[in-house]
N, C-alpha and C positions, 0 to 999 in steps of 0.2 A: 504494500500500500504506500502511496506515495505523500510525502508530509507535504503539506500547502505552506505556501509562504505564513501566512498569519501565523498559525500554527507553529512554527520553527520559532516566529518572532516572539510569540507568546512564551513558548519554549526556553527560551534566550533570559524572557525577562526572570523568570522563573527560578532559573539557575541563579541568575546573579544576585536574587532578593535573595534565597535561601541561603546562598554561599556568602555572599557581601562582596567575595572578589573572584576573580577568577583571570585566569590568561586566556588571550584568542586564541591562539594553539590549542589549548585546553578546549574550550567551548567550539570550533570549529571542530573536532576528529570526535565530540559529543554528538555532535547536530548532523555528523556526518557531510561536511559542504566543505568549502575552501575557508582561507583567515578571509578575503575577502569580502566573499559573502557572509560573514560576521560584522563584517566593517561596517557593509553596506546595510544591514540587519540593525547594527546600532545607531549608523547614521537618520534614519527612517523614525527609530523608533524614541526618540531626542524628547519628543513633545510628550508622551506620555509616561517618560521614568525617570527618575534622579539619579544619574551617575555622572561617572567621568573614568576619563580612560588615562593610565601615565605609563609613558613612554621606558623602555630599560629591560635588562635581562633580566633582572633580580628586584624584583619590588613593580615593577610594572602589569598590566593587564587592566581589568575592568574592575572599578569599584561602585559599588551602591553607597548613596549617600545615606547619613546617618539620617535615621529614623524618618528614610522611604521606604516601601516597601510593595511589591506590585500588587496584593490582593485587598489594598486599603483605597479608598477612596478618598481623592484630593479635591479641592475648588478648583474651578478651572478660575485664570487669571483675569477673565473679568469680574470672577464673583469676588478673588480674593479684594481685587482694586476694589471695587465699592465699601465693598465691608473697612478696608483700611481707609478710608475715604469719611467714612460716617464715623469713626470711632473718636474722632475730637470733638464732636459735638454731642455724645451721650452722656449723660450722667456718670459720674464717677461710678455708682455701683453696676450699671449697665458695661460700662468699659470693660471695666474686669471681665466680667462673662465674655464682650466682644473677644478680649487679646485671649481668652479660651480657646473658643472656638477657632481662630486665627491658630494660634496654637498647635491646636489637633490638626486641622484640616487643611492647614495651607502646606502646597507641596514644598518640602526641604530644599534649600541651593546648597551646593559645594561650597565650604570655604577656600578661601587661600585667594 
């Protein structure tokens, strides 16, 4: 049976939420494809997961950003702008709750 592109991709994110890191090497002879179509697998899939990838033989491959995770659900970034948007104008005890929810729900960035 033949894996569909989604499928692989989904595949992909899978690994990398569970593992937190992995090498292309690694995950391409998994996925059974090229490092290529890894590459191109991660370039693709940019908009829906928190990672980053660093370069090197030794400490390099694919990392998941801290506290992403691909079976959670995120705001997508206009819900988050609004919400960040409104939260200087609510009540101090409303606020709090807002930067909660912000919190939980808004998808993590890489630092550095």
């Amino acid at each position: 049976m033949d894996v569909t592109k989604s499928d692989r991709q989904r595949r992909l994110l899978e690994i990398i939420s569970a593992r937190r890191h992995e090498t292309i090497p690694n995950l391409a002879h998994e996925l059974g494809v090229s490092r290529y179509t890894v590459m191109r697998d991660l370039d693709e899939v940019t908009s829906i997961a928190s990672f980053y990838t660093a370069p090197g033989r030794y400490g390099g491959g694919v990392y998941a950003v801290d506290g992403w995770y691909y079976s959670r659900t995120y705001l997508t970034a206009d819900q988050e702008a609004l919400l960040r948007a409104l939260l200087p104008g609510l009540p101090p005890e409303d606020r709090e709750t807002m930067q909660g929810i912000l919190d939980s729900f808004a998808r993590p960035v890489p630092r550095g």
